[in-house]
C-alpha positions as CSV (number, residue, x, y, z in Angstrom):
1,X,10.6,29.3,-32.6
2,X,12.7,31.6,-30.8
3,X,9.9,34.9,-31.8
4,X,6.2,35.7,-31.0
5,X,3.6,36.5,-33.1
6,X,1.1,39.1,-32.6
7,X,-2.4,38.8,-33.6
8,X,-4.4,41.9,-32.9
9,X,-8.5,41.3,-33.0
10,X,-10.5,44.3,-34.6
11,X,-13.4,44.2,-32.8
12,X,-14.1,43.6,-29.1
13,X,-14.7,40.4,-27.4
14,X,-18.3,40.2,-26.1
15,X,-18.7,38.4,-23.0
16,X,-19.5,34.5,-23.6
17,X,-18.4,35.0,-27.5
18,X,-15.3,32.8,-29.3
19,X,-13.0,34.1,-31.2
20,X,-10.7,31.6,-33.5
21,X,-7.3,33.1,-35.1
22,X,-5.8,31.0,-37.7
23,X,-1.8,31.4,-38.2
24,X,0.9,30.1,-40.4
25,X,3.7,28.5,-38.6
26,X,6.7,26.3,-39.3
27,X,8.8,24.3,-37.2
28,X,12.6,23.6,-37.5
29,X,12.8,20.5,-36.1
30,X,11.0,17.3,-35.5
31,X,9.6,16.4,-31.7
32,X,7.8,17.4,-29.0
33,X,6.6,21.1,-28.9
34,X,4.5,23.7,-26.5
35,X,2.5,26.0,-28.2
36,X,1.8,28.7,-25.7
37,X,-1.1,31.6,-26.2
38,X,-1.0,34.8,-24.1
39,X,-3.9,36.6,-24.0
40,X,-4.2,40.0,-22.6
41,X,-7.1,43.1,-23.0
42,X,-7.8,45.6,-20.9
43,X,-10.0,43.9,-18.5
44,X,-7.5,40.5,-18.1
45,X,-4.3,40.3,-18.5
46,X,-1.5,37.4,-19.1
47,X,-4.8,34.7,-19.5
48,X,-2.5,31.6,-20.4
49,X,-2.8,28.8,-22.4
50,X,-0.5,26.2,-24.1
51,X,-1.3,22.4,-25.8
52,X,1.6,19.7,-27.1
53,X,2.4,19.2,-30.5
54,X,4.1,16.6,-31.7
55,X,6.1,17.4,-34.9
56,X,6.8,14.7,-37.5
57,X,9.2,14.2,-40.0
58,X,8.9,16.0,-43.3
């Protein structure tokens, strides 16, 4: 995925609360992948995260 994705939340992050965002995505080719997640807000900024995926065969 050569793009990014934007998912804005409506309503403001309480400290100690999780939030879960559900997105479409699909892959071009088969293998190992790195989701990566950039969070930012106005009290943190670039808060990093990433997990493998490995993508199968259709």
């Amino acid at each position: 995925m050569e793009s990014q994705i934007t998912v804005d939340i409506p309503s403001p992050v309480k400290v100690g609360q999780e939030v879960k965002v559900r997105v479409s995505l699909l892959p071009t080719w088969v293998g190992l992948h790195k989701l990566v997640v950039n969070f930012n807000s106005n009290k943190l900024k670039a808060v990093k995260g990433y997990r493998n995926v490995i993508i199968g065969p259709p």
